[in-house]
C-alpha positions as CSV (number, residue, x, y, z in Angstrom):
1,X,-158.0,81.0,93.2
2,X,-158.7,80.3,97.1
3,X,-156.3,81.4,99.2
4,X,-156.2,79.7,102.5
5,X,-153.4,80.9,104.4
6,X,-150.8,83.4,104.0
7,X,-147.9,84.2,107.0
8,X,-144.7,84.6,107.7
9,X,-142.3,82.9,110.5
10,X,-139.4,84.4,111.8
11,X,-136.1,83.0,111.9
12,X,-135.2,81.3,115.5
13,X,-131.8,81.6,115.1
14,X,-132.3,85.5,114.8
15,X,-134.5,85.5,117.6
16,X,-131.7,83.5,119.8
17,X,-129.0,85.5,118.7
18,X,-131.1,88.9,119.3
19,X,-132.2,87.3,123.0
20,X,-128.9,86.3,124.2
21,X,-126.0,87.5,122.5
22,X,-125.4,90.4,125.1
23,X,-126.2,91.0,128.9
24,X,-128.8,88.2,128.9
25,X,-126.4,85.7,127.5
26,X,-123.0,86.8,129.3
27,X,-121.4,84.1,131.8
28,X,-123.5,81.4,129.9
29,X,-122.5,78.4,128.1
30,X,-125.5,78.4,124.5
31,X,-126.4,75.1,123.0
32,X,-128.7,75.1,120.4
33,X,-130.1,72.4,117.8
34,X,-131.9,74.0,114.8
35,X,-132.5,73.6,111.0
36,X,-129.7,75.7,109.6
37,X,-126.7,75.1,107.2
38,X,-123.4,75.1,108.5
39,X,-122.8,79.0,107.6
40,X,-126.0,80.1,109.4
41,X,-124.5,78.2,112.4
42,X,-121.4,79.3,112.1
43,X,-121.9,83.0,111.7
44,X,-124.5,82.9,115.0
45,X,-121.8,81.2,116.7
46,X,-119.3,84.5,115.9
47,X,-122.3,87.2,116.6
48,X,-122.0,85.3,120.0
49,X,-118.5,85.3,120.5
50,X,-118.4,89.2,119.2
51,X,-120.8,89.6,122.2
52,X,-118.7,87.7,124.6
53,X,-121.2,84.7,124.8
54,X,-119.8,81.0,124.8
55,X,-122.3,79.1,122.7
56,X,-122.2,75.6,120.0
57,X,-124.9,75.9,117.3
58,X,-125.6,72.8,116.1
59,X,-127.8,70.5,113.4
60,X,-131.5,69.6,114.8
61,X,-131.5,67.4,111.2
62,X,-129.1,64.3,111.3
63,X,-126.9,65.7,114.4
64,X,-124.8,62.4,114.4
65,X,-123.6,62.7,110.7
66,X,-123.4,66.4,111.0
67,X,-121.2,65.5,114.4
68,X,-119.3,63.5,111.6
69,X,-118.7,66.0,109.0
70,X,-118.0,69.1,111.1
71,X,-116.8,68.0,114.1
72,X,-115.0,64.7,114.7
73,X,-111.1,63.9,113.8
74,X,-111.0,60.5,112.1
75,X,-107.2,60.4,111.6
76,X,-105.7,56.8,112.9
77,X,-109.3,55.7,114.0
78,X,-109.8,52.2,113.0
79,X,-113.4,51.4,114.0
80,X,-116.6,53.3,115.2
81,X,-119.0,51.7,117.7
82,X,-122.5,53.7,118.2
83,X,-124.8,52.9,120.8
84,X,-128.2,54.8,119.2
85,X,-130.8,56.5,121.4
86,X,-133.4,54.1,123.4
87,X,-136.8,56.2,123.6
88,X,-139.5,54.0,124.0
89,X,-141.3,55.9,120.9
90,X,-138.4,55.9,118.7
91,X,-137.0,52.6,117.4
92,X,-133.2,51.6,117.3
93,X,-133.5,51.3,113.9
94,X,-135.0,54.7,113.4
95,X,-131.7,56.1,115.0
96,X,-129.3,53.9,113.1
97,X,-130.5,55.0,109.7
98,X,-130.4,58.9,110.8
99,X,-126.6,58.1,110.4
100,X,-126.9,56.8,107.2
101,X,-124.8,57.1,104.8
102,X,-121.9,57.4,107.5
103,X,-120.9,53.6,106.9
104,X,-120.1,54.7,103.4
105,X,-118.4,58.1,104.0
106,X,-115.8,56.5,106.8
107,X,-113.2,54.4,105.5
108,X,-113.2,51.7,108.7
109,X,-115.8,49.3,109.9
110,X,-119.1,50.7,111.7
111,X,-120.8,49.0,114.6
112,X,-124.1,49.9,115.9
113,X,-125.9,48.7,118.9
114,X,-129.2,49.9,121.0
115,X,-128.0,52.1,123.7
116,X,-129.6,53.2,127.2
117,X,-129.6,57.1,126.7
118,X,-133.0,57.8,125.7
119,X,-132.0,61.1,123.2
120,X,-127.9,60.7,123.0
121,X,-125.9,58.3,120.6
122,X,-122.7,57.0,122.5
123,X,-119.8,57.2,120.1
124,X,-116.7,55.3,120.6
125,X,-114.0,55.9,118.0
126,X,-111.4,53.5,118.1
127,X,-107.5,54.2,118.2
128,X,-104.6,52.8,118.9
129,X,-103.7,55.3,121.6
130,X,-106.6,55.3,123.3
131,X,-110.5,55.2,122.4
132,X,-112.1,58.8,122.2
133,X,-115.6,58.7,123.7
134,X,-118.3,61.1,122.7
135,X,-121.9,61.9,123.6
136,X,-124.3,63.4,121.0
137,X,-127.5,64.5,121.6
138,X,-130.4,63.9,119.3
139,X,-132.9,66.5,119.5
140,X,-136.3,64.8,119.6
141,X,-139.8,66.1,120.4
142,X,-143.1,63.7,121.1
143,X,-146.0,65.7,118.7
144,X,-149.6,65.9,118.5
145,X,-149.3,63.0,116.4
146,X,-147.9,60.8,118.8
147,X,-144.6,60.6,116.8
148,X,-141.2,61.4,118.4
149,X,-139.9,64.0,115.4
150,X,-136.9,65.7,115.6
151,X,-137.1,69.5,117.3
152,X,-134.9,72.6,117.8
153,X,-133.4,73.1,121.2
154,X,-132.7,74.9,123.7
155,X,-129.9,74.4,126.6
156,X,-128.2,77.3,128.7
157,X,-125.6,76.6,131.7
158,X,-124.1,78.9,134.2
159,X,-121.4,78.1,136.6
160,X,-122.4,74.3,135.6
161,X,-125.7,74.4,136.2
162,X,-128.4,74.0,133.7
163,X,-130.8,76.9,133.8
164,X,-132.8,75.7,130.2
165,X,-133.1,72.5,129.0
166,X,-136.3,72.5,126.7
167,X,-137.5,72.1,122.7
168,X,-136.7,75.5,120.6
169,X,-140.0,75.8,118.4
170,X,-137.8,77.4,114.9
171,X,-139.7,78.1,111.8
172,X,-138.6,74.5,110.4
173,X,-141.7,73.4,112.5
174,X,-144.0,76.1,112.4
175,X,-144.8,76.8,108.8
176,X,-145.7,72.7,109.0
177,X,-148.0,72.9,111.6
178,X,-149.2,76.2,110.7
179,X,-150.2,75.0,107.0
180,X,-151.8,71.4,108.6
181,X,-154.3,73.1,110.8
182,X,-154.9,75.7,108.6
183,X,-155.8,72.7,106.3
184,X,-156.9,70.7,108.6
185,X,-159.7,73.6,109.8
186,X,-161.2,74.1,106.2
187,X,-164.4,73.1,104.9
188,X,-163.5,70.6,102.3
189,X,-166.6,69.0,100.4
190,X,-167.5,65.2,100.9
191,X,-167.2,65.1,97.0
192,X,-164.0,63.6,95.2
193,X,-161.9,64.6,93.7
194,X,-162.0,67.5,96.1
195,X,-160.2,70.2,94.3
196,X,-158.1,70.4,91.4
197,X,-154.2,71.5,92.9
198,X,-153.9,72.5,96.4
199,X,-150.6,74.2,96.1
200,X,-148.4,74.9,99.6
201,X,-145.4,77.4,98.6
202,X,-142.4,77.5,101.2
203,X,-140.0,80.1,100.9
204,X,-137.0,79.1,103.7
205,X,-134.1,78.9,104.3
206,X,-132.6,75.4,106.3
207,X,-129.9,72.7,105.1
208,X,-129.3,71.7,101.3
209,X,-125.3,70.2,101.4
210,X,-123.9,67.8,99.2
211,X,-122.3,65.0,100.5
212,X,-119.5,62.4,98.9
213,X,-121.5,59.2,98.7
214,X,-123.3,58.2,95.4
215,X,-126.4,60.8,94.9
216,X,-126.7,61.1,99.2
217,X,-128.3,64.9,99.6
218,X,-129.1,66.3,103.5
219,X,-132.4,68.9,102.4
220,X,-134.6,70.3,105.1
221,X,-136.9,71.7,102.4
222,X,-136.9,68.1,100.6
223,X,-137.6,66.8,103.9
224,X,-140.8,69.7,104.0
225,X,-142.1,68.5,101.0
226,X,-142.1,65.0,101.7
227,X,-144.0,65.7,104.7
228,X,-146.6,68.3,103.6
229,X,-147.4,65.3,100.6
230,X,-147.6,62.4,102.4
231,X,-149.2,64.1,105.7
232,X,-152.0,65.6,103.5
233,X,-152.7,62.0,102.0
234,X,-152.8,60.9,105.5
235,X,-155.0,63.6,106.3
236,X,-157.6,62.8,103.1
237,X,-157.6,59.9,103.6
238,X,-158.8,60.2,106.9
239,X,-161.3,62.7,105.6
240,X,-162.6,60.2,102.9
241,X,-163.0,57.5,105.5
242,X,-160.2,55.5,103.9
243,X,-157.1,53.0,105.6
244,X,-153.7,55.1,106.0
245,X,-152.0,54.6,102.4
246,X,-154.8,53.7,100.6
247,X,-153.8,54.6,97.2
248,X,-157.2,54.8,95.2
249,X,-157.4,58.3,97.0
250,X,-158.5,60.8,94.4
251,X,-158.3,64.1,96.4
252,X,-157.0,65.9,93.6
253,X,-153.3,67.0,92.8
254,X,-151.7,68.2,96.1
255,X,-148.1,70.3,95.3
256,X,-146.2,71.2,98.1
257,X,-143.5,74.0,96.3
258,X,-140.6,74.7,98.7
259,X,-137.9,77.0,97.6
260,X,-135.0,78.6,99.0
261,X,-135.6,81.7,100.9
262,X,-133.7,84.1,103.0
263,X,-134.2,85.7,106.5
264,X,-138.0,84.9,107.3
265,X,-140.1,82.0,106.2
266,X,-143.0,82.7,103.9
267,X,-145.8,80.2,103.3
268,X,-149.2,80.3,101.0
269,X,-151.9,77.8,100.6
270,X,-153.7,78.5,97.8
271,X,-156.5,76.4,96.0
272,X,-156.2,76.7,91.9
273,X,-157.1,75.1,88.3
274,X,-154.6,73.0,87.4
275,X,-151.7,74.7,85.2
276,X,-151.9,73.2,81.2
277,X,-149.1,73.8,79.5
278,X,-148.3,73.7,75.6
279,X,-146.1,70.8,74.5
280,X,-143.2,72.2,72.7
281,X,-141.9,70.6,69.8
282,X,-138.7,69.0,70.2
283,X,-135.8,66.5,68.4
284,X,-135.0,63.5,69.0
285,X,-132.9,63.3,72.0
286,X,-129.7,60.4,71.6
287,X,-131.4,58.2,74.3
288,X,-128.2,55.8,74.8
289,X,-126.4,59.1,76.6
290,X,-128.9,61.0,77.6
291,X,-128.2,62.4,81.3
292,X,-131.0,63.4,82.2
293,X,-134.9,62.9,82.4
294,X,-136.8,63.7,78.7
295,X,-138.6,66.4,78.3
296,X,-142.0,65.3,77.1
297,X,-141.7,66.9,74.3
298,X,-138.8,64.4,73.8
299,X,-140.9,61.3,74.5
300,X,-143.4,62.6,72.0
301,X,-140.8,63.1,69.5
302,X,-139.3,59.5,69.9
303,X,-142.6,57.6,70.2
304,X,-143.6,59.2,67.0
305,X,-140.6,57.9,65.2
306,X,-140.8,54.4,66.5
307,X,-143.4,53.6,64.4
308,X,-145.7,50.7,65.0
309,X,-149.8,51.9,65.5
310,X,-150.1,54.3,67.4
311,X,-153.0,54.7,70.3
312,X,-153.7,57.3,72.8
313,X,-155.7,57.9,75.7
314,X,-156.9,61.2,77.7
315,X,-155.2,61.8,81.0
316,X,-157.5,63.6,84.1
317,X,-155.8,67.1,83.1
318,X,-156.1,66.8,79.3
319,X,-152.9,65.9,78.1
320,X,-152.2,62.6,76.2
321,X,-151.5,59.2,77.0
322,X,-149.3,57.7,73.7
323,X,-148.9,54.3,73.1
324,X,-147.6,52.2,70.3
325,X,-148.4,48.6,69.2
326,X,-146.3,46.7,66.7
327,X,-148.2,43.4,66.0
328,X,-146.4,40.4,65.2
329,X,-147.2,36.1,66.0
330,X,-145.3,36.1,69.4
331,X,-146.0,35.9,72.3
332,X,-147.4,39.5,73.7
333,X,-146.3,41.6,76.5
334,X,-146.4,45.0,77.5
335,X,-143.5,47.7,78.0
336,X,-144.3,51.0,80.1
337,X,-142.7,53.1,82.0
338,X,-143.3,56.5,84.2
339,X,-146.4,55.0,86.2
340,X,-144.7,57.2,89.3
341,X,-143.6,60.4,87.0
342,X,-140.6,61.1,89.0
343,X,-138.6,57.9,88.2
344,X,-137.5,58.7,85.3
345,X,-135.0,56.4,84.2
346,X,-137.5,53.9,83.2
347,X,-138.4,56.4,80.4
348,X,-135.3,56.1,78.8
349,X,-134.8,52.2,79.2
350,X,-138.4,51.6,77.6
351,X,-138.0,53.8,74.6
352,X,-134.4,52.4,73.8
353,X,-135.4,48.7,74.2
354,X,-138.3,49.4,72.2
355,X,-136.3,50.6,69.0
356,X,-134.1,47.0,69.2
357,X,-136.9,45.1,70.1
358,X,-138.9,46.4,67.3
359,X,-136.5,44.5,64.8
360,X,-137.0,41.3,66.2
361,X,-139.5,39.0,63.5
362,X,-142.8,38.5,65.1
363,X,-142.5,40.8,67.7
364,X,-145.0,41.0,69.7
365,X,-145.2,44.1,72.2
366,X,-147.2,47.5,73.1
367,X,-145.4,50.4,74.5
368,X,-146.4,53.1,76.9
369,X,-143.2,54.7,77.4
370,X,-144.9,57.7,79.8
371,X,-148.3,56.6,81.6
372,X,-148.5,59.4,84.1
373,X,-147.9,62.7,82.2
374,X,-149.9,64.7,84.3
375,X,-147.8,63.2,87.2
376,X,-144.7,64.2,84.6
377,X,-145.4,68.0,84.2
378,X,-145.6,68.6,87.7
379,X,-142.2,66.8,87.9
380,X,-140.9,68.9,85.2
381,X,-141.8,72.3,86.6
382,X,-140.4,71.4,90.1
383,X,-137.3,70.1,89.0
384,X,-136.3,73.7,87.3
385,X,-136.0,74.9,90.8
386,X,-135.4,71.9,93.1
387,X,-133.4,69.6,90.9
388,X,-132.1,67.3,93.1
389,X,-135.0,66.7,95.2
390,X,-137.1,63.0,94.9
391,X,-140.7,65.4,94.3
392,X,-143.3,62.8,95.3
393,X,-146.3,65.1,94.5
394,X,-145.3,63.7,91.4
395,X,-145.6,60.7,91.9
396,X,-149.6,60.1,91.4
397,X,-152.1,61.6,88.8
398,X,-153.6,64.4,89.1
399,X,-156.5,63.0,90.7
400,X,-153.9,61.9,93.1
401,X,-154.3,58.0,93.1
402,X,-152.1,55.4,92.0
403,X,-152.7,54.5,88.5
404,X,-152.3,51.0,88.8
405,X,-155.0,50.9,91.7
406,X,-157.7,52.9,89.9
407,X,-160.3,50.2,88.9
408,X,-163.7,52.6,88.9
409,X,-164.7,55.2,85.8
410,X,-163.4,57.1,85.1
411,X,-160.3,54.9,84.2
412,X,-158.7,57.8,82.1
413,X,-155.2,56.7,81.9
414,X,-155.6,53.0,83.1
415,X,-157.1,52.5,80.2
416,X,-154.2,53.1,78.0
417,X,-152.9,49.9,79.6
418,X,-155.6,48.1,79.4
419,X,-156.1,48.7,75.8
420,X,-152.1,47.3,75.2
421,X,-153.4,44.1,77.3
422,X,-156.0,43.3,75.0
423,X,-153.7,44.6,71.6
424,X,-151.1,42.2,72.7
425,X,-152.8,39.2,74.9
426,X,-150.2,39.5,77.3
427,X,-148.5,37.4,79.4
428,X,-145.6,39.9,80.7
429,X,-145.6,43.2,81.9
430,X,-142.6,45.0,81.7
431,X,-143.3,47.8,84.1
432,X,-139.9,50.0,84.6
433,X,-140.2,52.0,88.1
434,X,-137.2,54.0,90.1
435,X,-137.1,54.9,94.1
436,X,-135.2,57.5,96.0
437,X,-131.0,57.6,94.9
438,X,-130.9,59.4,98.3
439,X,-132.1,58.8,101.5
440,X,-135.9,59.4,102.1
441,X,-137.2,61.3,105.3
442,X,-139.8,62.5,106.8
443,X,-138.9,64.4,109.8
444,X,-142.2,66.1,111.0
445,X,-143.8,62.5,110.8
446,X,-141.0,60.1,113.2
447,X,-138.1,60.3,110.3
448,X,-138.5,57.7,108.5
449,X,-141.0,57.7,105.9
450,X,-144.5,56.2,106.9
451,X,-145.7,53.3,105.0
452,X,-142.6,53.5,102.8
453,X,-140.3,52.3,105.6
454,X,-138.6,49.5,103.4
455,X,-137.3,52.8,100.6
456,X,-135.9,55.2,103.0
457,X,-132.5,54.3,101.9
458,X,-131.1,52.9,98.5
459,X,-130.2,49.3,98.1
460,X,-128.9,49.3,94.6
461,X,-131.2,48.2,91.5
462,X,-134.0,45.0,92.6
463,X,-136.4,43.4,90.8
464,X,-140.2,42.3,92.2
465,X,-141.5,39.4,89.9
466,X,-145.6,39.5,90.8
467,X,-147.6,36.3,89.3
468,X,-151.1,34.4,89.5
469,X,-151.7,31.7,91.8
470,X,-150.5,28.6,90.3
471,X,-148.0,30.6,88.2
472,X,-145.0,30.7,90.5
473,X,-142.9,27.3,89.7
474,X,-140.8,29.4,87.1
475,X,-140.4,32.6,88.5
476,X,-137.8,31.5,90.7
477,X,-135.5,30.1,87.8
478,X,-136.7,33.1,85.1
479,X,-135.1,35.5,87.7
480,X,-131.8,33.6,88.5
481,X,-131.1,33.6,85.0
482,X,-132.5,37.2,84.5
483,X,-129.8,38.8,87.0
484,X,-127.3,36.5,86.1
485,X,-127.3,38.6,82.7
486,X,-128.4,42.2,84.1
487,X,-125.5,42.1,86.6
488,X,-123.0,42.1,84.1
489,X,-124.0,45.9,82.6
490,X,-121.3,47.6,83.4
491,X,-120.6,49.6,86.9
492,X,-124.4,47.9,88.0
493,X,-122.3,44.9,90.2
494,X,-119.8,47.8,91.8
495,X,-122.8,50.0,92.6
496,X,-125.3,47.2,93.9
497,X,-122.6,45.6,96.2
498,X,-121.4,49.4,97.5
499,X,-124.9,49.8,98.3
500,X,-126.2,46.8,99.5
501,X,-122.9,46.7,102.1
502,X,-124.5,50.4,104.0
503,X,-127.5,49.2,103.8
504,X,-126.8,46.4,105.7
505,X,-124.5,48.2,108.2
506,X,-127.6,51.1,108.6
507,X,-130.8,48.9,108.3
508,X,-129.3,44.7,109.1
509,X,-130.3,42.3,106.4
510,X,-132.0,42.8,102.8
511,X,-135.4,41.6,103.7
512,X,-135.7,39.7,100.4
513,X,-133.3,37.2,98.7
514,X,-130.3,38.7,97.0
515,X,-129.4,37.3,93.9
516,X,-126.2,37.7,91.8
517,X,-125.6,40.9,93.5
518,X,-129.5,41.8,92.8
519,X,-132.5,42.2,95.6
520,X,-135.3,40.1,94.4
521,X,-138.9,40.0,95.8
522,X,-141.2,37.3,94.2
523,X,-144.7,37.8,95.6
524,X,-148.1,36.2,94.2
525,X,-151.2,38.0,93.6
526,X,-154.1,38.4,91.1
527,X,-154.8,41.9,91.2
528,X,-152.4,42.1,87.5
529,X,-154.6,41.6,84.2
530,X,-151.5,39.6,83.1
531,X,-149.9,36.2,84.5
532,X,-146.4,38.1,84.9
533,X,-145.7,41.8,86.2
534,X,-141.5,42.3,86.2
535,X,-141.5,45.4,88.2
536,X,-137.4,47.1,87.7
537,X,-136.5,49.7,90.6
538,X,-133.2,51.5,90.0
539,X,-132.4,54.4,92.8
540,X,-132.8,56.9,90.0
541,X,-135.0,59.9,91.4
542,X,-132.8,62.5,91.5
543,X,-129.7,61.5,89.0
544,X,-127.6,63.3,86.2
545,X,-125.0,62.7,84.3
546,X,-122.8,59.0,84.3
547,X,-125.5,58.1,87.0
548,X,-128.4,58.7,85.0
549,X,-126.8,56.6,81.8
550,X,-126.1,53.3,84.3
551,X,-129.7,53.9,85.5
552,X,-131.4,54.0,81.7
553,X,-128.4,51.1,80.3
554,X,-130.0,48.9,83.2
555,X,-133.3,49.3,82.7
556,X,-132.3,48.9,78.5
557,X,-130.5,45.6,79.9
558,X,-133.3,44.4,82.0
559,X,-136.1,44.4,79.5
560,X,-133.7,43.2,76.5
561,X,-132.9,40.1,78.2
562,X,-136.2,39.6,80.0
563,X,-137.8,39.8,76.7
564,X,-135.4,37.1,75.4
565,X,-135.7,34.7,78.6
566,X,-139.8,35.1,77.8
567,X,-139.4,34.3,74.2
568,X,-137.3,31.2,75.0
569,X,-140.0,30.2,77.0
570,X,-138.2,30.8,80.5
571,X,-141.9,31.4,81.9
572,X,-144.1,29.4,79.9
């Protein structure tokens, strides 16, 4: 084990509270913006009172929804028009979707337009005796990066005049910054894959509230591990002399661990083997209600009593790839799931179509219900702690590329699909995949998430139907018919349409056709072995319970009729 950093931040609330809850602070009027909780705000607020101080803590993450949860009386208002900041560095959109979900927690209709403040949202709630106006402020700081982020703050007044007025570096910030040049200043070797985990652990405190719309969580420390992941791709990348996003990346497996802490911020980089552990034996699990992700000794115990001949194939850390192939005159295709580890819906939906389908005479199919289980571990051992955060260090292999773009040795778990293309001479892919349930930030990075821009927020379950050149006359017609079955699973047309109506208040119009209730992108390309990829994506990455089971029944319902539209000849 390397260690590369070890330190400890204070607590900027503690440190205002200590400064200027007393003599400093008397006669003065205290606004600060930082990345606390309510209680932590609340309680700093009464040390300041006790001391005779006038002061308003308030949310540096989201401070227009949190103006809407904590603050704002709603009672008779019948509509809410927002003008959204106008920094040159910050777009419109940007601003509207750090309201999100409030379209779907207010009851009346939500209007946003582009406003002239350059860090305030203008709020107008409507009422028929009288509008109420309100100014919020939206704590923003330009950084190294060139990206406004949002930043603590810091105003004091006296008699009216403002004697601060300035960003409030908090501990939010500094353990990311800290850990990126501490990164950022190693030695790293020109070699790939460059290490095997690089493991950041956060112990801190911040925001992790619940709030009443479908799986919507606000989570400073999911928020820190989005960023740490995705910045330290960035950052490889760079270092390997590849484009931003390039997803054939094999750095090694980067795992950002942030937990809840108390008091002080604690952070550790550490370079280590990667952790192996032993695959317990488990039952069956009842897949039609399970309600929550497999274990993998789960998967290991239903893909063994599927039946069919079985394959396997080594992943990078040693673990197993396990397929099945039941052979039959039809015509082939391929059903997988679990490419991205963390959407783990897919999972279920493949193994339960693939005990019906396996009745069908002259089936023809190969099943990979897990392809990344490296990818799946990591997602297991974070969940234990962080359950309801969207983990994308899981996402990749443990070399930390994309399995689908890997096309060099060694191909290690490509070849697992490979192998099923040439058992089955496919024509369809069935490849099952999830996205955030919850909205997807990056705050140290400009908010919204970079090169992912189009997944911040859910828009209910969509299909992308990928073909060959020359292939695309029926793929408009396979998916009209397609949806017009999926939609009807029950509770999918209520949750799509609930969905799909924030979205468009938050973000305008779907930027792909919509139909029977179901997004639907149809792109050509002939980087697939196969004529056909059907690629699902359900909003699944951080459900339980009822949620879960309408994510697994769609992906069940998906693949069941795809499978039959195929066979009927819908894209022959």
């Amino acid at each position: 084990m390397t260690i590369l950093l070890e330190a400890t931040f204070p607590n900027a609330l503690d440190a205002l509270v200590d400064r200027l809850a007393g003599p400093a602070g008397a006669g003065a009027l205290v606004e600060a913006w930082v990345f606390e909780d309510f209680a932590a705000r609340h309680a700093a607020e009464a040390a300041f009172a006790t001391a005779g101080v006038s002061a308003h803590i308030r949310s540096a993450y989201k401070p227009l929804l949190h103006a809407f949860l904590d603050d704002f009386d709603l009672a008779g208002v019948t509509a809410i028009d927002i003008a959204t900041p106008s920094h040159p560095a910050g777009s419109a959109r940007r601003f509207a979707l750090e309201a999100y979900p409030l379209a779907g927690l207010v009851k009346v209709p939500v209007r946003f337009s582009t406003g002239a403040a350059l860090l305030d949202y203008d709020v107008v709630l409507r009422h028929p005796e009288g509008d109420r106006h309100h100014r919020v402020f939206a704590p923003n700081s330009l950084r190294a990066n060139g990206t406004l982020s949002s930043s603590g703050w810091l105003r004091i007044t006296r008699a009216g005049t403002r004697f601060e007025d300035h960003a409030l570096p908090t501990e939010f910030e500094q353990v990311f910054d800290a850990a990126m040049a501490a990164i950022a200043g190693h030695d790293w070797p020109a070699t790939r894959p460059i290490f095997e985990t690089l493991e950041i652990t956060v112990e801190t405190a911040g925001i992790e509230r619940r709030i009443p719309w479908h799986d919507e969580c606000l989570s400073t420390r999911e928020g820190l591990h989005e960023d740490f992941y995705f910045s330290l791709l960035e950052f490889f990348q760079a270092h390997a002399g590849l484009p931003q996003g390039d997803r054939t990346l094999q750095p090694g497996q980067i795992i950002p661990d942030i937990r809840i802490g108390e008091a002080e911020t604690t952070l550790r980089i550490a370079l280590l083997p990667a952790r192996i552990e032993a695959l317990p034996v488990e039952v069956r699990p009842i897949l039609p209600t399970a309600d929550r992700p497999l274990r993998a000794g789960e998967i290991a115990a239903e893909m063994a009593a599927l039946g069919g001949a079985p394959f396997t194939f080594p992943s990078t850390q040693g673990r197993q790839i396990l397929g099945t192939y039941f052979a039959g005159t039809g015509k082939g295709f391929l059903l997988s799931g679990g490419q991205h580890a963390n959407e783990t819906s897919g999972v279920v939906g493949a193994l339960r179509a693939a005990q019906d389908l396996k009745a069908i005479p002259d089936i023809n199919f190969a099943l990979i219900a897990q392809e990344n289980v490296d990818g799946y571990a990591l997602h297991q051992r974070l969940i234990k702690t962080a359950p309801h955060h969207m983990h994308h260090a899981a996402r990749y292999s443990a070399l930390g590329d994309d399995i689908e773009s890997r096309a060099k040795p060694p191909l290690l778990e490509r070849q697992a699909r490979e192998h099923a293309f040439e058992l089955t001479n496919a024509g369809l892919h069935l490849n099952l995949h999830g996205y955030p349930a919850h909205e997807w930030t990056r705050p140290h990075a400009g908010y919204l998430p970079r090169g992912f821009e189009l997944w911040s927020i859910p828009k209910g379950f969509f299909l992308i139907l990928r073909h060959h050149p020359g292939y695309g006359d029926k793929a408009l017609s396979f998916l009209e018919a397609l949806t017009a079955r999926v939609i009807e699973t029950p509770g999918l047309r209520r949750f799509n349409e609930s969905q799909l109506a924030v979205w468009h208040a938050h973000s305008g119009e779907v930027p792909f056709p919509v139909i029977n209730a179901i997004p639907c992108l149809i792109t050509e390309s002939d980087r697939a072995t196969v004529p056909y990829t059907l690629i699902t994506e359900y909003p699944d990455e951080t459900i339980y319970d009822a949620p879960f089971r309408l994510a697994h029944e769609t992906q069940y319902a998906t693949v069941m009729a795809a499978v039959a539209l195929y066979y009927a000849g819908a894209l022959a």
